[in-house]
DSSP file (Angstrom, degrees, kcal/mol; ACC not computed):
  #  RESIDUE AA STRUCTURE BP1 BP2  ACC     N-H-->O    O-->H-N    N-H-->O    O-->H-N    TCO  KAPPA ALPHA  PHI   PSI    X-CA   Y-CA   Z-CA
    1    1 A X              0   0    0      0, 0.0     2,-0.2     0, 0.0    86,-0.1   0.000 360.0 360.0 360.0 146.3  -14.4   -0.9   13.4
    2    2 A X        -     0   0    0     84,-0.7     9,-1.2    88,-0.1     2,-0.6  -0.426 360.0-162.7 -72.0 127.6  -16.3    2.5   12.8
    3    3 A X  B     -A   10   0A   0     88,-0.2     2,-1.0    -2,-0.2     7,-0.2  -0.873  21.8-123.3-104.1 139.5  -20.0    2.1   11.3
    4    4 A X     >  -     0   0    0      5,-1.8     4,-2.7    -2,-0.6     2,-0.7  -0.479   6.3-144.0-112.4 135.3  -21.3    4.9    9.9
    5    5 A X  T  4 S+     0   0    0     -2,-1.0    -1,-0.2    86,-0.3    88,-0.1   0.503  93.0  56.8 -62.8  21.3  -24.3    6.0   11.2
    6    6 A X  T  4 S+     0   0    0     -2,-0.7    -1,-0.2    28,-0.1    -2,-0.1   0.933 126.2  13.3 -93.9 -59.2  -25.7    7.2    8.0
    7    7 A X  T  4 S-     0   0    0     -3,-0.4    -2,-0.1    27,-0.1     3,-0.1   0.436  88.3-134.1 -70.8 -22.9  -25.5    4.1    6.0
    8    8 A X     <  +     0   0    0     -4,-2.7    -3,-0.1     1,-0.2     2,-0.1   0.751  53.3 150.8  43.1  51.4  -24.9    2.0    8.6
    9    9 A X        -     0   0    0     -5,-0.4    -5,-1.8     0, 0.0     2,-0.3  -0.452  49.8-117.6 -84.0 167.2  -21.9    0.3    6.4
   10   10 A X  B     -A    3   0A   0     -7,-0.2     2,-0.4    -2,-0.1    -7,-0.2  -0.817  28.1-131.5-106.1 151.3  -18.9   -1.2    8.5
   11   11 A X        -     0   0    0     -9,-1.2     2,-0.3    -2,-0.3    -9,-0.1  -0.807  23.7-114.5-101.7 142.9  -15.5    0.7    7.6
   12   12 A X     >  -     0   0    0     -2,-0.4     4,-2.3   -11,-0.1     5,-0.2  -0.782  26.0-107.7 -85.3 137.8  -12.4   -1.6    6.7
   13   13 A X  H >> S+     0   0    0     -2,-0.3     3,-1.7     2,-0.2     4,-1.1   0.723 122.8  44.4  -6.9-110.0   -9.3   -1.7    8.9
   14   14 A X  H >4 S+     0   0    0      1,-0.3     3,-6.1     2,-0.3     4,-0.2   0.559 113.9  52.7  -8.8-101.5   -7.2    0.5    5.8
   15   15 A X  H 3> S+     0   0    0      1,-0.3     4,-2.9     2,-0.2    -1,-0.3   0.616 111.8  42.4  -5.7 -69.6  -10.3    2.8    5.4
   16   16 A X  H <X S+     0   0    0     -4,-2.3     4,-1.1    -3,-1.7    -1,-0.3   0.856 115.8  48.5 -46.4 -30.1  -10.3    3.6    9.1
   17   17 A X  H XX S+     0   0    0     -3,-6.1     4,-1.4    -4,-1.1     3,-1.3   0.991 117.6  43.1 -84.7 -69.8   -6.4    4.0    9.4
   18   18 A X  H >4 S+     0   0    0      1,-0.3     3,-0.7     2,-0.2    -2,-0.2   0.820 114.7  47.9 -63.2 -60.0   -6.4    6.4    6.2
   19   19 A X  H 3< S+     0   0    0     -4,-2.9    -1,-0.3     1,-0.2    -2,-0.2   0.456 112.9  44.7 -55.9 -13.6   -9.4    8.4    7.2
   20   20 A X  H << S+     0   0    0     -3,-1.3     2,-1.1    -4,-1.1    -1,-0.2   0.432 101.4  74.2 -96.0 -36.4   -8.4    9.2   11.0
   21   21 A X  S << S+     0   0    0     -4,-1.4     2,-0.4    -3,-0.7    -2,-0.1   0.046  78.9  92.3 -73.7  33.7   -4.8   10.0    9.9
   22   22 A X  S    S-     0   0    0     -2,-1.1    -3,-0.0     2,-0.2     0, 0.0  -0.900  82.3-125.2-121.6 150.7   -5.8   13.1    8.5
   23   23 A X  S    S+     0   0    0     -2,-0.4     2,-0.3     2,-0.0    -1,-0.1   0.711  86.2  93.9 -81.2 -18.8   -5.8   16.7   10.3
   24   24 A X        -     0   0    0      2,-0.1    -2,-0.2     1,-0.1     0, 0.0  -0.505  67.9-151.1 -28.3 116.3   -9.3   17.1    9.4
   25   25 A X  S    S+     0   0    0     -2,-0.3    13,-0.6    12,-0.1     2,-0.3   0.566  74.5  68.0 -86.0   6.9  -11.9   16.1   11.8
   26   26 A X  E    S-B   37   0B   0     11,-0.1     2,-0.3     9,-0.0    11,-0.2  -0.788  73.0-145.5-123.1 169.7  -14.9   15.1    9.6
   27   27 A X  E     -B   36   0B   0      9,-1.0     9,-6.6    -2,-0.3    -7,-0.1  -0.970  15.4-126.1-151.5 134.8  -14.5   11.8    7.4
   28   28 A X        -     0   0    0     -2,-0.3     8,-0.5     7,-0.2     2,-0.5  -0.014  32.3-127.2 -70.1 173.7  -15.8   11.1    4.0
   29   29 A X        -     0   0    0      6,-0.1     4,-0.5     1,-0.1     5,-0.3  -0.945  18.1-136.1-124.0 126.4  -17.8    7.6    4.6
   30   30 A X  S    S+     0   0    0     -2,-0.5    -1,-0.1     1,-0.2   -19,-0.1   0.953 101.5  43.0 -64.5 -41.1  -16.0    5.5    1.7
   31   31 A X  S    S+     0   0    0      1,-0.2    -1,-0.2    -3,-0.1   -20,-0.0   0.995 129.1  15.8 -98.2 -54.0  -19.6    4.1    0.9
   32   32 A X  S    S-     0   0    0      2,-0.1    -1,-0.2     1,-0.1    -2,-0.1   0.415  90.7-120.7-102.7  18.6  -22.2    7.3    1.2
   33   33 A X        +     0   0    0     -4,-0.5     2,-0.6     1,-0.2    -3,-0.1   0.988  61.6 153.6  62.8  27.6  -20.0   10.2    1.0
   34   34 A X        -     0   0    0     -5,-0.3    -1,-0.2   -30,-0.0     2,-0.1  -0.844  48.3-119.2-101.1 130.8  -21.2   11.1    4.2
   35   35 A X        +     0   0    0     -2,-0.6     2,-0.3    -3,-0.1    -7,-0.2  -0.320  37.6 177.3 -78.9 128.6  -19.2   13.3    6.8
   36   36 A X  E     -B   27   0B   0     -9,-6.6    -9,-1.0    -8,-0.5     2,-0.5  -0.694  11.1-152.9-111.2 167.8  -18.7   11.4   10.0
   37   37 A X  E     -BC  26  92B   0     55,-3.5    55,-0.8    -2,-0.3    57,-0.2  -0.897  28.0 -99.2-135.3 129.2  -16.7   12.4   13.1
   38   38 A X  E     - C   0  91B   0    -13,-0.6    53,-0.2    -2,-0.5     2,-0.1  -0.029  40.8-129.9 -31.6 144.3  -14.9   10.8   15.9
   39   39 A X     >  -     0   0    0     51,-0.6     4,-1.3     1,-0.1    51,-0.2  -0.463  23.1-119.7 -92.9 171.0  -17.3   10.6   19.1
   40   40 A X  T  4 S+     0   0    0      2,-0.2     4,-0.2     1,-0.2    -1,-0.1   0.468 113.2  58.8-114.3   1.1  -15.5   12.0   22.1
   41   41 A X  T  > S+     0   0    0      2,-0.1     4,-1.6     3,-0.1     3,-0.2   0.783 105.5  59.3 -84.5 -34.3  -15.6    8.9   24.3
   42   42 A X  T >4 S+     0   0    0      2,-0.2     3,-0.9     1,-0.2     4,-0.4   0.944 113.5  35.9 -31.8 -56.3  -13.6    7.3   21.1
   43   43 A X  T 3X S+     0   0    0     -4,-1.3     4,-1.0     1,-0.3     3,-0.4   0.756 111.3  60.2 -56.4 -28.2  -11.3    9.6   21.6
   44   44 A X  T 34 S+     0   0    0     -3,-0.2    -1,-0.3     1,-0.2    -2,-0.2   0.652 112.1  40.8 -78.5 -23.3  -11.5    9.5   25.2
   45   45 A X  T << S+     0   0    0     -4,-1.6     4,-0.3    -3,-0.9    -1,-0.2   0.486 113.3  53.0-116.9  25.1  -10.6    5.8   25.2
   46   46 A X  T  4 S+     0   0    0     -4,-0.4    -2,-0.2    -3,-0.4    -3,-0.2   0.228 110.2  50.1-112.0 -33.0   -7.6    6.0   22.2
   47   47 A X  S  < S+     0   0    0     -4,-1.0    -2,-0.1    -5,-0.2    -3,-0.1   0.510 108.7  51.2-103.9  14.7   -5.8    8.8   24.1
   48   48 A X  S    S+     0   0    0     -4,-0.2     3,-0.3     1,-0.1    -3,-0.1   0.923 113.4  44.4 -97.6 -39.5   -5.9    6.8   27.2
   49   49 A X  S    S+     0   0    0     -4,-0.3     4,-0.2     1,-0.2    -2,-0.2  -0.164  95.8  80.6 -45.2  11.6   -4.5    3.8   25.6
   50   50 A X  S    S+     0   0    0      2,-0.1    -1,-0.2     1,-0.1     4,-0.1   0.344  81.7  60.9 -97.2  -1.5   -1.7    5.8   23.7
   51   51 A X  S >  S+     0   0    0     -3,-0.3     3,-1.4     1,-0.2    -2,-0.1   0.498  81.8  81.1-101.2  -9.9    0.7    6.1   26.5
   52   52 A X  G >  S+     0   0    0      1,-0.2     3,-2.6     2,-0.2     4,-0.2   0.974  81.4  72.1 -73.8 -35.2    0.9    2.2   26.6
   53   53 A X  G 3  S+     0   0    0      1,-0.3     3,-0.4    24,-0.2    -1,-0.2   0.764  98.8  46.2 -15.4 -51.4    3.4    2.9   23.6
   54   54 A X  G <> S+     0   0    0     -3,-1.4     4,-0.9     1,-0.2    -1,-0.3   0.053  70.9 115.1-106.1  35.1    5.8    4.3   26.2
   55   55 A X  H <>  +     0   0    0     -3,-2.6     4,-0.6     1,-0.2    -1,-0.2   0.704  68.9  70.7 -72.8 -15.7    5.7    1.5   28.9
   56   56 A X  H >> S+     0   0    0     -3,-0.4     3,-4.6     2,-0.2     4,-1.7   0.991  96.7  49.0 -37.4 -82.8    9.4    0.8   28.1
   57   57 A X  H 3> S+     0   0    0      1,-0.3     4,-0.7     2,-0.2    -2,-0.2   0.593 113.9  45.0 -63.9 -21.0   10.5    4.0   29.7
   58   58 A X  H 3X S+     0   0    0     -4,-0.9     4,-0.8     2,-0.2    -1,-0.3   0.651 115.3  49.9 -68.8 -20.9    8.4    3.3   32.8
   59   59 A X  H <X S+     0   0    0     -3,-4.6     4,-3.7    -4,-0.6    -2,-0.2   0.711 105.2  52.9 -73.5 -30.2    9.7   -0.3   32.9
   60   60 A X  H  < S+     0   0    0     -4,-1.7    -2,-0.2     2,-0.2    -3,-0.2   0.855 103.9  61.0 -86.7 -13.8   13.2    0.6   32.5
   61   61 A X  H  < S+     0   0    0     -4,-0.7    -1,-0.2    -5,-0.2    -2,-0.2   0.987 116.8  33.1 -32.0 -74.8   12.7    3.1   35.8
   62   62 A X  H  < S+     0   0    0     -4,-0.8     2,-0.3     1,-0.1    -2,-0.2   0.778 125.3  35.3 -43.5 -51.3   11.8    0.1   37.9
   63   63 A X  S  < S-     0   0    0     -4,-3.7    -1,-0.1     2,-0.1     2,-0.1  -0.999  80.4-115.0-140.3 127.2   13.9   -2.7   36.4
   64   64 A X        +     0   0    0     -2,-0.3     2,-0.3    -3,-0.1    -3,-0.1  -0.454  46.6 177.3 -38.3 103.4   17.4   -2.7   35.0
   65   65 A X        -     0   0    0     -2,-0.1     5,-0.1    -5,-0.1    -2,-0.1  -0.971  31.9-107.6-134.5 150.3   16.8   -3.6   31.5
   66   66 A X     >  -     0   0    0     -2,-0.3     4,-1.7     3,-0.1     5,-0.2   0.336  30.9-120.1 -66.3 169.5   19.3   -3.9   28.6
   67   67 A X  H  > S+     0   0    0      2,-0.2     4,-2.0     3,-0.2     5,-0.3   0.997 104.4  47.5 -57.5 -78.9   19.2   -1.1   25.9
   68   68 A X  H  > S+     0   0    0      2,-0.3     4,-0.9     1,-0.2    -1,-0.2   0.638 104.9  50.1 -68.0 -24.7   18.3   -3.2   23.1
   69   69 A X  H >4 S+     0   0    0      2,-0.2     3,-2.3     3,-0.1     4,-0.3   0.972 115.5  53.7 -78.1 -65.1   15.7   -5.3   24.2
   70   70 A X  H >< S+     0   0    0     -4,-1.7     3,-0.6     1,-0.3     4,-0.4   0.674 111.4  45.5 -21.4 -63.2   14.1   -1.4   25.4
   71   71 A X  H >X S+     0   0    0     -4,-2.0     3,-1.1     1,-0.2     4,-0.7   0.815 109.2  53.6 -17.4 -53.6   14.5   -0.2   22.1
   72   72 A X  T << S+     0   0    0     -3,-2.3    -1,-0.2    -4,-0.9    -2,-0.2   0.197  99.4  61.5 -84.1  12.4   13.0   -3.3   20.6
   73   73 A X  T <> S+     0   0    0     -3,-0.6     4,-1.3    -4,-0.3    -1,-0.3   0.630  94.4  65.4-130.4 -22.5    9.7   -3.0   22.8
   74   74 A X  H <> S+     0   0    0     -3,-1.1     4,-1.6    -4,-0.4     3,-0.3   0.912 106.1  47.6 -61.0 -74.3    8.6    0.8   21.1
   75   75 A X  H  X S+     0   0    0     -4,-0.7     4,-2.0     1,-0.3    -1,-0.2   0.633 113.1  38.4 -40.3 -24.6    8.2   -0.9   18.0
   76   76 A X  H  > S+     0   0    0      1,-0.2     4,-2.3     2,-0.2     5,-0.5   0.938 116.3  52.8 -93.9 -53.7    6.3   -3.8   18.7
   77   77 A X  H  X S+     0   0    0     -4,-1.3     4,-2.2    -3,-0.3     5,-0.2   0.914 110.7  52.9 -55.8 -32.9    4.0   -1.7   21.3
   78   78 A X  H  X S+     0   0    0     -4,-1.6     4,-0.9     2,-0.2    -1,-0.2   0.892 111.6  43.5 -65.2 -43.3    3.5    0.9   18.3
   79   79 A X  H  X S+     0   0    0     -4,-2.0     4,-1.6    -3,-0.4    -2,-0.2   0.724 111.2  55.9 -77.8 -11.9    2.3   -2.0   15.8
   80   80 A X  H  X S+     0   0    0     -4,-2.3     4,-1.6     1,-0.2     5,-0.3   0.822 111.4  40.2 -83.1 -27.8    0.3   -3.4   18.3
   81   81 A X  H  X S+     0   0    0     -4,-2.2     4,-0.7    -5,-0.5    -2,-0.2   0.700 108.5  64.3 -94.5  -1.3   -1.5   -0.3   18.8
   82   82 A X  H  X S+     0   0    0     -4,-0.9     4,-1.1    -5,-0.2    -2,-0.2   0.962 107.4  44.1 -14.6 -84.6   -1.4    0.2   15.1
   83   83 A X  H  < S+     0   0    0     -4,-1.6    -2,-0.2     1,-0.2    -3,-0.1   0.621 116.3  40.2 -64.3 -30.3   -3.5   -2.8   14.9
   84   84 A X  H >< S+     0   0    0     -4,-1.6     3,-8.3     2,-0.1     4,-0.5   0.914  90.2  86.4 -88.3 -31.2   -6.0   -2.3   17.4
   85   85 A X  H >X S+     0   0    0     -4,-0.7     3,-2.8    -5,-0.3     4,-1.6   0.806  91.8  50.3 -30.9 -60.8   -6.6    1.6   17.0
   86   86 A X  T 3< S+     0   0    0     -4,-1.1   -84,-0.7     1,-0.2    -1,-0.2   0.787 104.6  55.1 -57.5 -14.0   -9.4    1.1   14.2
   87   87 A X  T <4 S+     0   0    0     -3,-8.3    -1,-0.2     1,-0.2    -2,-0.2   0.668 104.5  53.7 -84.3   4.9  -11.1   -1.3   16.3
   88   88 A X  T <4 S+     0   0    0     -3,-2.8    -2,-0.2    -4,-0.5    -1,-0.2   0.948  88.2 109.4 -86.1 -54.8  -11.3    1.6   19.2
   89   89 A X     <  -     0   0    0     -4,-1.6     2,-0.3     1,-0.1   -86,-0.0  -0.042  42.3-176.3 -59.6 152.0  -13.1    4.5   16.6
   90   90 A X        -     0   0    0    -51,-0.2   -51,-0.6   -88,-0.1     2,-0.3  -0.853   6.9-171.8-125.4 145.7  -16.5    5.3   17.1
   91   91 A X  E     +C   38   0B   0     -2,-0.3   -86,-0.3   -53,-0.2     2,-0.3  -0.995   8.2 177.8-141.2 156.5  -18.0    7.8   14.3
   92   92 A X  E     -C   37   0B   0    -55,-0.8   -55,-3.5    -2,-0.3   -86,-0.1  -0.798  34.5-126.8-136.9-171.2  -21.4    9.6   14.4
   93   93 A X  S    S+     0   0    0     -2,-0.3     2,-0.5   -57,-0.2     3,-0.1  -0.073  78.2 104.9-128.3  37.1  -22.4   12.0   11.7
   94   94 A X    >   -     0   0    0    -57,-0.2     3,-2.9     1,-0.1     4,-0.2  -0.927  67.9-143.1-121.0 120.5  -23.3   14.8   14.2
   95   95 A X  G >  S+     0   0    0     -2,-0.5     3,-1.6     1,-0.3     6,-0.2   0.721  91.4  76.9 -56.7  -9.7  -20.6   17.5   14.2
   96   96 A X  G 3  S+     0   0    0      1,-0.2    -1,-0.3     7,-0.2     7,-0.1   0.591  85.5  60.8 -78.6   0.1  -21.0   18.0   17.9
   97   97 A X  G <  S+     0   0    0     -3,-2.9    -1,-0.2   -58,-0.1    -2,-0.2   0.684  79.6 114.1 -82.3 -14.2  -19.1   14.8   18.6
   98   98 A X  S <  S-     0   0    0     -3,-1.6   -58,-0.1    -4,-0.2   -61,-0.1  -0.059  84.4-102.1 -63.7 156.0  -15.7   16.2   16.8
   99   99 A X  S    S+     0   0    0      1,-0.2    -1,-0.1     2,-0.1    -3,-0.0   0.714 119.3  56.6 -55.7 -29.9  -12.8   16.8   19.1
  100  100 A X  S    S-     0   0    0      1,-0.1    -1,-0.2     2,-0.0    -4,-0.1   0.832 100.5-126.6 -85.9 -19.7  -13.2   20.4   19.2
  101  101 A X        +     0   0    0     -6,-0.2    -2,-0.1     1,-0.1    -1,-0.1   0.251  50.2 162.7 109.2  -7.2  -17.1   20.5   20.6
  102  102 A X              0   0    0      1,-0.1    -4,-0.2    -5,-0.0    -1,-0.1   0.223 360.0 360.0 -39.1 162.4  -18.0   22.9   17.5
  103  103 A X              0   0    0     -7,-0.1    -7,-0.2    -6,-0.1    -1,-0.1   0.301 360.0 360.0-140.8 360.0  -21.6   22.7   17.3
């Protein structure tokens, strides 16, 4: 879970999901209203881990497997990376960590 280096408060699971789901790169800190930003090895290790989502279509290349159990394996790979994603952010409160490198 993301701490934020201002307050040094722990963000809750919800928090994290709702604040990262936003098109905005800086994030309110629920507890001092301070703007944090993703660090770019967080990001670096969430988009490397976002393709496990589509291991279905690489399995079903390899091995004959029915339709409906393929179907049935995005969802569950989507809530599992659901569930872990918040524990993956890192936030610092210096804008030069945001995804675009602005400084």
């Amino acid at each position: 879970m993301p701490t934020c280096e201002n307050c040094h408060s722990k963000w809750k699971w919800t928090e994290t999901i709702k604040k990262t789901s936003t098109i905005d790169p800086g994030m309110t800190c629920p507890y001092c209203k301070e703007t944090q930003y993703q660090t770019k090895s967080s990001i670096r290790k969430i988009n490397t881990l976002m393709p496990i989502v589509l291991l279905p279509l690489l399995l079903q290349i390899f091995f004959d497997i029915p339709g409906a159990v393929l179907l049935s394996l995005f969802p569950v790979l989507l809530v599992v990376f659901t569930i872990f994603y918040p524990f993956l952010v890192e936030v610092s409160s210096g804008k030069s960590y945001n995804s675009q490198g602005k400084q």
